[in-house]
C-alpha positions as CSV (number, residue, x, y, z in Angstrom):
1,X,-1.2,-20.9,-11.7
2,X,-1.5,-17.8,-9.2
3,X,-3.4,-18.4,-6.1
4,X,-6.6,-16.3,-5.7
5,X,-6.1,-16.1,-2.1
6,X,-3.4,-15.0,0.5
7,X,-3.7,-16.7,3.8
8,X,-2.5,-14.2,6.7
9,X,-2.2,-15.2,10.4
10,X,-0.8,-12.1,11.7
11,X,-3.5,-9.4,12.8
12,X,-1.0,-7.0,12.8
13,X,-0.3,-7.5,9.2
14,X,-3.9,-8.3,8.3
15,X,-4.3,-4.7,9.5
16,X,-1.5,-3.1,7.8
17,X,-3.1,-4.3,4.6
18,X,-6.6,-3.2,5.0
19,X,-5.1,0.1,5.6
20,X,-3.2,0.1,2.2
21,X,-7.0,-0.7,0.7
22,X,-6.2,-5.1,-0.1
23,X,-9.5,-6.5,0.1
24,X,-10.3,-9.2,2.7
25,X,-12.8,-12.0,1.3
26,X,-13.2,-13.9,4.9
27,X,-12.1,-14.6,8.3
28,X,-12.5,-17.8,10.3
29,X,-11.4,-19.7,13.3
30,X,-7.7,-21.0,12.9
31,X,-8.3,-24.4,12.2
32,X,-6.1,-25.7,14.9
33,X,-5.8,-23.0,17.7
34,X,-9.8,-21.8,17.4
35,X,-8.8,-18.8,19.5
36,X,-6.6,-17.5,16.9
37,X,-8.3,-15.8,13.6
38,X,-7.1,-16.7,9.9
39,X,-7.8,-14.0,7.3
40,X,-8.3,-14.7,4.0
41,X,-7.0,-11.2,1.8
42,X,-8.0,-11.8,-2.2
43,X,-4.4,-12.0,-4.0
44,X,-3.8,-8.7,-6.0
45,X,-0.9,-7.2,-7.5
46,X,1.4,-6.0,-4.8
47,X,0.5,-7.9,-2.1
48,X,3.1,-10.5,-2.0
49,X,5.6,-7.5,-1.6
50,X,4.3,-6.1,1.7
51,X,3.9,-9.7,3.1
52,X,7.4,-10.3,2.7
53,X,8.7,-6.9,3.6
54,X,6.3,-7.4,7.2
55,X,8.2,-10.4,7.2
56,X,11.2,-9.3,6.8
57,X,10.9,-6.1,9.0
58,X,9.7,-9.3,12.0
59,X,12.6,-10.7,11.6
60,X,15.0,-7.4,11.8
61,X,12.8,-6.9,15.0
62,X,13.2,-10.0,16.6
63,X,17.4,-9.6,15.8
64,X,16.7,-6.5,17.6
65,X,15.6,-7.1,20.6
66,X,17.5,-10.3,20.9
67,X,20.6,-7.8,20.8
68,X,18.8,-5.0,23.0
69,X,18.4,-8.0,25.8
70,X,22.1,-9.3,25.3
71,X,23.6,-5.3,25.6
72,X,21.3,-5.0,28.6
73,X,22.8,-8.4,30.8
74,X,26.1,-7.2,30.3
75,X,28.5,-5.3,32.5
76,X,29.0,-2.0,31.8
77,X,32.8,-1.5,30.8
78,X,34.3,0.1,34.1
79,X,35.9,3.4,31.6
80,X,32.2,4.5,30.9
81,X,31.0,4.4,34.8
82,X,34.1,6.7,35.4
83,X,33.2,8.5,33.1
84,X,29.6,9.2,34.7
85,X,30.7,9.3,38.0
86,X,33.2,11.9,37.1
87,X,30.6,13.5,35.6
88,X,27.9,14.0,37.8
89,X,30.5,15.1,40.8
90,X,31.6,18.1,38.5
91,X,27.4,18.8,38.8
């Protein structure tokens, strides 16, 4: 049996969906962090797809940035800073 409901925690996903016209049937207080809002989206065709692909596209993200921060602690190999200091005297 299909579920008439999609439960989404994400605002930012909650949005997305609005925008691509999903109706919303409620929104309350998360039942265990009251500061946080639950929205309750009605379950139509197509729907399941975007959540995942959000999902998915989080999770590229997160791989992202984890790499981002990893290239950003490490030294810089000493061949490009030549390079750039050579550089910049020819200026």
């Amino acid at each position: 049996m299909t579920k008439k409901t999609q439960i989404i925690f994400s605002p930012q996903l909650a949005r997305q969906l609005l925008k691509e016209n999903y109706h919303i049937i409620d929104i309350q207080p998360n039942s265990t962090n009251p500061e946080r809002t639950v929205f309750f989206f009605k379950n139509e065709e197509g729907l399941e797809s975007i959540i995942n692909k959000y999902q998915q596209d989080q999770q590229l993200n997160k791989i992202n940035r984890t790499n981002n921060k990893k290239q950003a602690t490490e030294p810089q190999h000493k061949s490009n800073t030549f390079k750039r200091e050579r550089l910049e005297s020819e200026w």
